[in-house]
VOLUMPA-588282 format. One record per residue: residue number from 1; residue in one letter; x, y, z of N, C-alpha, C in turn. Coordinates in nm, 2 decimals, always signed. Layout:
// VOLUMPA-588282
NODE num residu    n_x    n_y    n_z   ca_x   ca_y   ca_z    c_x    c_y    c_z
NODE NUM      A      X      Y      Z      X      Y      Z      X      Y      Z
...
//
This chain:
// VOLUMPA-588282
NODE num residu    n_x    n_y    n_z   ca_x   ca_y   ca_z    c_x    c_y    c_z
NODE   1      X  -3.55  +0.74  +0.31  -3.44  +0.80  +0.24  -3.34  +0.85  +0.34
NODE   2      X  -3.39  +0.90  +0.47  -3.27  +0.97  +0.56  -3.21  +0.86  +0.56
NODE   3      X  -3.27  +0.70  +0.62  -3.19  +0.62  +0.66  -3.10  +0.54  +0.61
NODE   4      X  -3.13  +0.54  +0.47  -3.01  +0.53  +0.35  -2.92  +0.63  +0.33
NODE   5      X  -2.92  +0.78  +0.40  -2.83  +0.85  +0.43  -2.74  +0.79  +0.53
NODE   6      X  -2.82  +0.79  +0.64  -2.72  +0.78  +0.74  -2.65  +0.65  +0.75
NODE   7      X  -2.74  +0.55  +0.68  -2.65  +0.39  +0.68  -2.52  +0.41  +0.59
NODE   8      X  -2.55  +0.49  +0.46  -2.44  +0.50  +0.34  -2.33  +0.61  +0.44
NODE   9      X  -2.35  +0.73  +0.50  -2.23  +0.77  +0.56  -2.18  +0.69  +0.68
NODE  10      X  -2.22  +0.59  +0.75  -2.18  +0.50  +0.82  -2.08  +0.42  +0.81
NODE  11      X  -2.15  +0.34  +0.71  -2.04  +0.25  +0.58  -1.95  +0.34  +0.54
NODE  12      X  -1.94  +0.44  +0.52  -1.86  +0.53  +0.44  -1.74  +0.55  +0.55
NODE  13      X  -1.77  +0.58  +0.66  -1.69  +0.60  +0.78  -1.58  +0.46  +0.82
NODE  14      X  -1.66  +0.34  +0.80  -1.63  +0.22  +0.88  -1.50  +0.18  +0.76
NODE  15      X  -1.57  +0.21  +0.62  -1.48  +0.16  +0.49  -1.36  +0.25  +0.53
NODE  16      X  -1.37  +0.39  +0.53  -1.24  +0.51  +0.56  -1.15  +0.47  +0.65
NODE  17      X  -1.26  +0.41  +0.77  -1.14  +0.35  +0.88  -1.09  +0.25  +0.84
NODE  18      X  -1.09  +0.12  +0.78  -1.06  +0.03  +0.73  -0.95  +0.06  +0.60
NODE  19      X  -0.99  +0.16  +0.51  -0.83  +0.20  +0.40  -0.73  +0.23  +0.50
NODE  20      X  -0.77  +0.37  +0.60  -0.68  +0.46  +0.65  -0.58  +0.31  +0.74
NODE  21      X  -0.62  +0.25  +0.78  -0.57  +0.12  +0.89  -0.49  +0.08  +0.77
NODE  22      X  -0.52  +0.05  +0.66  -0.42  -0.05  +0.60  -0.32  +0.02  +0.56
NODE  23      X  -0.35  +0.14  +0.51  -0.26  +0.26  +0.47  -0.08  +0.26  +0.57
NODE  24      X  -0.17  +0.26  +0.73  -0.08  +0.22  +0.79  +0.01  +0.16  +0.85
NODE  25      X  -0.09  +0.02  +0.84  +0.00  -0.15  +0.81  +0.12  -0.09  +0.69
NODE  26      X  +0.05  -0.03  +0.61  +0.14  -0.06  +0.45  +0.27  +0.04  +0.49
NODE  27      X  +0.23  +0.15  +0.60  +0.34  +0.29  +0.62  +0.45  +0.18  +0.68
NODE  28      X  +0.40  +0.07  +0.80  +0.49  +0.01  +0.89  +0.55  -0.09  +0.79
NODE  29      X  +0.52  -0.18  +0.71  +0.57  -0.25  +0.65  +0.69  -0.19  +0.56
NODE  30      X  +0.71  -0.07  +0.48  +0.79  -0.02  +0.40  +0.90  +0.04  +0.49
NODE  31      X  +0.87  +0.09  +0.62  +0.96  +0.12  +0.73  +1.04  +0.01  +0.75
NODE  32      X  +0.98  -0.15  +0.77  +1.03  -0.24  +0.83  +1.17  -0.30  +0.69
NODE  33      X  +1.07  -0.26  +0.58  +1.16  -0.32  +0.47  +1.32  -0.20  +0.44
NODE  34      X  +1.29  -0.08  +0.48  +1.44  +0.01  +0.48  +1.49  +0.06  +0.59
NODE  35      X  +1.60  +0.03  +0.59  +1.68  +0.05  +0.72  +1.64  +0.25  +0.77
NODE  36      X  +1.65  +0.23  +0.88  +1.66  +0.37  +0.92  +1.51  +0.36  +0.94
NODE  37      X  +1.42  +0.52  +1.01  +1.34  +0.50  +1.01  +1.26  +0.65  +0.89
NODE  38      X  +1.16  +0.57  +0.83  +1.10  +0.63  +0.73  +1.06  +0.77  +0.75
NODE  39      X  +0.99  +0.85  +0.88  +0.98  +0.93  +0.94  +1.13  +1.02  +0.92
NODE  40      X  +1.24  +0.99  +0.91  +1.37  +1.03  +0.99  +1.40  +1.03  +0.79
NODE  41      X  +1.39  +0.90  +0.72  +1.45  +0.91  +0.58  +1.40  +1.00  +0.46
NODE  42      X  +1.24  +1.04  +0.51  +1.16  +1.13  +0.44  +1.18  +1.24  +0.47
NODE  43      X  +1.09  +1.29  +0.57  +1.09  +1.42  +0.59  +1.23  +1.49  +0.69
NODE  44      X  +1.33  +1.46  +0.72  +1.44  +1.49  +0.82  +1.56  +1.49  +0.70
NODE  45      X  +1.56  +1.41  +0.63  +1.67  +1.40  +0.51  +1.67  +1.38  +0.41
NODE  46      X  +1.52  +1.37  +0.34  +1.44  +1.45  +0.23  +1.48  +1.33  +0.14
NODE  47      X  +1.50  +1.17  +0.18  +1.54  +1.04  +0.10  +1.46  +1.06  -0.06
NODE  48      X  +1.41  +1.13  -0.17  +1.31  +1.10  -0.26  +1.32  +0.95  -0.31
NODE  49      X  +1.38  +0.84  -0.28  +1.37  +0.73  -0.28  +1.26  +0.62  -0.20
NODE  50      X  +1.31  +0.72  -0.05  +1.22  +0.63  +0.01  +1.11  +0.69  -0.02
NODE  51      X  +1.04  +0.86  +0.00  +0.95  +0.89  -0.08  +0.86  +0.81  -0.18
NODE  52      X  +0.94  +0.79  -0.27  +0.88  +0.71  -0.41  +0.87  +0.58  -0.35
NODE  53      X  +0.95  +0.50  -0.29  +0.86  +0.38  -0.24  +0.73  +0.37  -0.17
NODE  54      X  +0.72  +0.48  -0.08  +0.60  +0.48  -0.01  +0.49  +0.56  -0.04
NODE  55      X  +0.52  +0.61  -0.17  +0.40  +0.70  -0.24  +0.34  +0.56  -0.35
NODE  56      X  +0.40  +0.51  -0.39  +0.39  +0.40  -0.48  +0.25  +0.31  -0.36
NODE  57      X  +0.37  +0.25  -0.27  +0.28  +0.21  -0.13  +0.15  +0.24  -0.09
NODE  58      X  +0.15  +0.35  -0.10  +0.02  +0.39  -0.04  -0.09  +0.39  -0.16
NODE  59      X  -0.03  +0.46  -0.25  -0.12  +0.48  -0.37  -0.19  +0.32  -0.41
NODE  60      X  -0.10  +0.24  -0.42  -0.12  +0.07  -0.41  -0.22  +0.02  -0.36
NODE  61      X  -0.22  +0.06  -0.25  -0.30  +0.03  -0.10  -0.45  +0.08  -0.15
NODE  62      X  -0.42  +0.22  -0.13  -0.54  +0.25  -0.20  -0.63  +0.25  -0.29
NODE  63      X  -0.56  +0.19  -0.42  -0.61  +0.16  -0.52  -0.70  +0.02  -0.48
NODE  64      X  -0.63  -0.05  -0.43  -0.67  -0.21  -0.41  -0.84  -0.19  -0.31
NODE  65      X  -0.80  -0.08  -0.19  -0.93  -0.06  -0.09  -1.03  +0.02  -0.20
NODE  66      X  -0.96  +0.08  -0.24  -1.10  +0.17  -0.39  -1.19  +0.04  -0.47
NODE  67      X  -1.09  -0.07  -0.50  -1.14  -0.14  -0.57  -1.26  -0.23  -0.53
NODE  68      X  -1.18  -0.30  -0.38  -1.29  -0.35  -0.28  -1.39  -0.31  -0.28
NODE  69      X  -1.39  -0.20  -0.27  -1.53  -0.10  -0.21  -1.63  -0.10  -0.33
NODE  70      X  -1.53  -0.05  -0.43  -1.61  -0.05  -0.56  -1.70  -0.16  -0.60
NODE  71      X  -1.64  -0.24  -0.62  -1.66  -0.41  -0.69  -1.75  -0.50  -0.52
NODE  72      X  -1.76  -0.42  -0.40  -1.86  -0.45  -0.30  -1.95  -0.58  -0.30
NODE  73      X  -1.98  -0.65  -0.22  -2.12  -0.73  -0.21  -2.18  -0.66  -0.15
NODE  74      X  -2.34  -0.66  -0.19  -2.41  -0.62  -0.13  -2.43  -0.58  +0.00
NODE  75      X  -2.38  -0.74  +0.11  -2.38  -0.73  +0.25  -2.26  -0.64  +0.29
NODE  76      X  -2.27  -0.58  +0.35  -2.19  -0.48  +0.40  -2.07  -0.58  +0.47
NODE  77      X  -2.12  -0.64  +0.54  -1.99  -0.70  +0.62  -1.93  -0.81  +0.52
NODE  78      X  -1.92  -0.88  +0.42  -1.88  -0.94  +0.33  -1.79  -0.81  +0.30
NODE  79      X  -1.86  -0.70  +0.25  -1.75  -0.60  +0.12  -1.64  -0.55  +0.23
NODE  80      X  -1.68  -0.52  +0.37  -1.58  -0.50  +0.44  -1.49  -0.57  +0.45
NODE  81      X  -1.48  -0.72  +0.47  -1.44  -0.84  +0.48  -1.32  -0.81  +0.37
NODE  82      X  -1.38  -0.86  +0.24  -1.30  -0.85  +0.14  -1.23  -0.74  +0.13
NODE  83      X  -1.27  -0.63  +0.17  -1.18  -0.50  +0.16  -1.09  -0.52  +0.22
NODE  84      X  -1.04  -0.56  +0.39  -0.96  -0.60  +0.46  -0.84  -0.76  +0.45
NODE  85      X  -0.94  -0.84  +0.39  -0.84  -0.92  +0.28  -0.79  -0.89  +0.19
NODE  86      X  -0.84  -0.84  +0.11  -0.81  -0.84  -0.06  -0.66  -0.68  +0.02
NODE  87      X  -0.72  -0.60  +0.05  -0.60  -0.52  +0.14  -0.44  -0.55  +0.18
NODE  88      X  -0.50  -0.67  +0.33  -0.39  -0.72  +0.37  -0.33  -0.83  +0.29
NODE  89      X  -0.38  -0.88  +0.17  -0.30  -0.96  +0.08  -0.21  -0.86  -0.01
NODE  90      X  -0.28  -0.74  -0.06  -0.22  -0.68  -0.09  -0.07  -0.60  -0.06
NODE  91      X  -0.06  -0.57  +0.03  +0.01  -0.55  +0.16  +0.17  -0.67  +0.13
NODE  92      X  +0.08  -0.77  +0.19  +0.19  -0.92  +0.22  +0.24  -0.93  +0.02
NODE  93      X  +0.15  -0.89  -0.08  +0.23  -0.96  -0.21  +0.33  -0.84  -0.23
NODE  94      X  +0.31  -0.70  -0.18  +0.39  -0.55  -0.23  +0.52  -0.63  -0.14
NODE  95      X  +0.54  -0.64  -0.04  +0.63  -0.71  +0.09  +0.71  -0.84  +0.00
NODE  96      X  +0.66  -0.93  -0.05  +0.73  -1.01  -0.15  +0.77  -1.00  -0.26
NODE  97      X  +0.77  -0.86  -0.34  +0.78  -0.85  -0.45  +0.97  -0.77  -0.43
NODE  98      X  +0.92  -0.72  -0.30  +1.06  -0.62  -0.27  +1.15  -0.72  -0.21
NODE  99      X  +1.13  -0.86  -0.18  +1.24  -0.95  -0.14  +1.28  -1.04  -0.26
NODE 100      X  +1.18  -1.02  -0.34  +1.20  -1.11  -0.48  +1.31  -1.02  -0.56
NODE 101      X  +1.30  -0.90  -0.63  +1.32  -0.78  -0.66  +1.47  -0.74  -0.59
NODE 102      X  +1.48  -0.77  -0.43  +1.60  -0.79  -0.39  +1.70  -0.89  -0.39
NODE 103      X  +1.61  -0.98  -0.40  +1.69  -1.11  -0.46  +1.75  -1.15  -0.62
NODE 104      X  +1.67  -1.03  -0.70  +1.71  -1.07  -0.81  +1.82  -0.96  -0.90
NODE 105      X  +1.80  -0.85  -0.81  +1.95  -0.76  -0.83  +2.03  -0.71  -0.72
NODE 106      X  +2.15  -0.69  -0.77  +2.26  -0.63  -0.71  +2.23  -0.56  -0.62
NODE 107      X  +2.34  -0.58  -0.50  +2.31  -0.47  -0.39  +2.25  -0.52  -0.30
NODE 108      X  +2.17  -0.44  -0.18  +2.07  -0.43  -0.11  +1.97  -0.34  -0.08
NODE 109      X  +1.85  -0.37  -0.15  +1.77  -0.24  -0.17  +1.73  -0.16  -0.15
NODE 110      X  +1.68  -0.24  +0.01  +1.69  -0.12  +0.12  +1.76  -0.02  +0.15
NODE 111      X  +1.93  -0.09  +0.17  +2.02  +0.03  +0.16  +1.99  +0.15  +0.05
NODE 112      X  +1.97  +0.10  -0.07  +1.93  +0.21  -0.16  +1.85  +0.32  -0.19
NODE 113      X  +1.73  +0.19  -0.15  +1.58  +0.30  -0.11  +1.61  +0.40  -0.02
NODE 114      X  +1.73  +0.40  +0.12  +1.75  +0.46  +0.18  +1.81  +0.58  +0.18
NODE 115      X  +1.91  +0.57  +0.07  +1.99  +0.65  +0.04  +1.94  +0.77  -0.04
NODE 116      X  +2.00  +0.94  +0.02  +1.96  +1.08  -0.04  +1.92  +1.03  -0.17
NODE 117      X  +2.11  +1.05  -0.20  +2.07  +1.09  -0.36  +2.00  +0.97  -0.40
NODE 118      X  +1.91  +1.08  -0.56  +1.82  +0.93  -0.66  +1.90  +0.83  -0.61
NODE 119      X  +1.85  +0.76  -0.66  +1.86  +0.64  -0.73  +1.74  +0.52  -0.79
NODE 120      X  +1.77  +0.48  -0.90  +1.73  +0.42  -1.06  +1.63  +0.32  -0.95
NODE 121      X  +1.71  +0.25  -0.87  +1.65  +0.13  -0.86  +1.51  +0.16  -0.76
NODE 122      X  +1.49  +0.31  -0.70  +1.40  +0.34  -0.67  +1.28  +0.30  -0.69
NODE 123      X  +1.27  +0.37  -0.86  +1.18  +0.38  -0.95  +1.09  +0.24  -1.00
NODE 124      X  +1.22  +0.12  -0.97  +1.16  -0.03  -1.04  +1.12  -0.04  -0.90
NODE 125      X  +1.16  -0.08  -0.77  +1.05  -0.07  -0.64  +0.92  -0.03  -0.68
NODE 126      X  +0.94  +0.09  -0.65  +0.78  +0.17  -0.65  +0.68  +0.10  -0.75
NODE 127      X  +0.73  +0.09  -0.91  +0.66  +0.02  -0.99  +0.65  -0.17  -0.95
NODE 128      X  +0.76  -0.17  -0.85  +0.72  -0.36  -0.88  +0.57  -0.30  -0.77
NODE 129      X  +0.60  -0.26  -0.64  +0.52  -0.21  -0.56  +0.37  -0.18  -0.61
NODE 130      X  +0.34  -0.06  -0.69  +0.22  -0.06  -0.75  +0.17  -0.20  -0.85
NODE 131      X  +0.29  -0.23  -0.90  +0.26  -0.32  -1.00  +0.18  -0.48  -0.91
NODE 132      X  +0.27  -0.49  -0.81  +0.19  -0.57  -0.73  +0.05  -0.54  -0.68
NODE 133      X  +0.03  -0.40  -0.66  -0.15  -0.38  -0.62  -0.22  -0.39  -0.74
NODE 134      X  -0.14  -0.36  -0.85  -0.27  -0.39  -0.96  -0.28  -0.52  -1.00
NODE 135      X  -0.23  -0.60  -0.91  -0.25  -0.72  -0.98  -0.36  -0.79  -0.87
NODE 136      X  -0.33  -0.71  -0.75  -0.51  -0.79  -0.65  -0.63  -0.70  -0.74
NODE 137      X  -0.57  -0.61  -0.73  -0.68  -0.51  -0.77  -0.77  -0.63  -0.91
NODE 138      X  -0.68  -0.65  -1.01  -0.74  -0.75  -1.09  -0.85  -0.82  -1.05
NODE 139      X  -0.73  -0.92  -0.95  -0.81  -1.07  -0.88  -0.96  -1.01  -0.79
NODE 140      X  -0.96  -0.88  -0.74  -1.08  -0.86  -0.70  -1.20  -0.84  -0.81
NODE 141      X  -1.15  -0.77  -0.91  -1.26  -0.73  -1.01  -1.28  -0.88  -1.11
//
């Protein structure tokens, strides 16, 4: 029994390191996708746009590594596996939904997302964004 403790907080550690990693991939990717830097558009000039893109982002992210984990194979290194695929596909489809999304309205998004005040178009990012993790999230379950 200890050793099904210590194996399960193991795993538990290796999975955390593996969300928190993609969490991060996902922090650099939404940086890469708005001009300026995210650090500087959030907290320095209080952007709630870019905010909401990368709360969407992350929450995304997370949902999709929750799901991995959940929905597991048995072998530990398979669920890890898929956690870090099913993840970084995640990742790469949120990344195409905001050039699709940009391609399909006015403007430049980025610029948008970047900008203080609201703005509308925020809100459909964030949702294409989430909306794209619940759809690995699916393909995993």
């Amino acid at each position: 029994m200890l050793q099904d403790l210590i194996t399960g907080a193991w795993q538990s550690v290796v999975f955390g390191v593996a969300g928190v990693s993609l969490m991060a991939v996902g922090f650099i990717v939404v940086d890469l996708l708005t001009p300026g830097r995210l650090r500087e558009l959030i907290w320095h000039q209080r952007s709630s746009n870019a905010a909401l893109l990368l709360a969407a982002n992350q929450l995304g992210i997370a949902l999709i590594v929750f799901t991995a984990i959940f929905t597991s194979y048995e072998d530990f290194g398979k669920g890890l596996a898929s956690t870090v695929v099913f993840g970084v596909l995640g990742i790469a489809l949120m990344a195409l939904a905001f050039f699709v999304l940009d391609w399909l309205t006015p403007g430049r998004l980025g610029e948008m997302i970047a900008e203080v005040e609201p703005h509308p178009a925020a809100k459909v990012v964030a949702a294409t964004h989430f909306g794209a993790a619940l759809i690995v999230c699916a393909c995993i379950a």
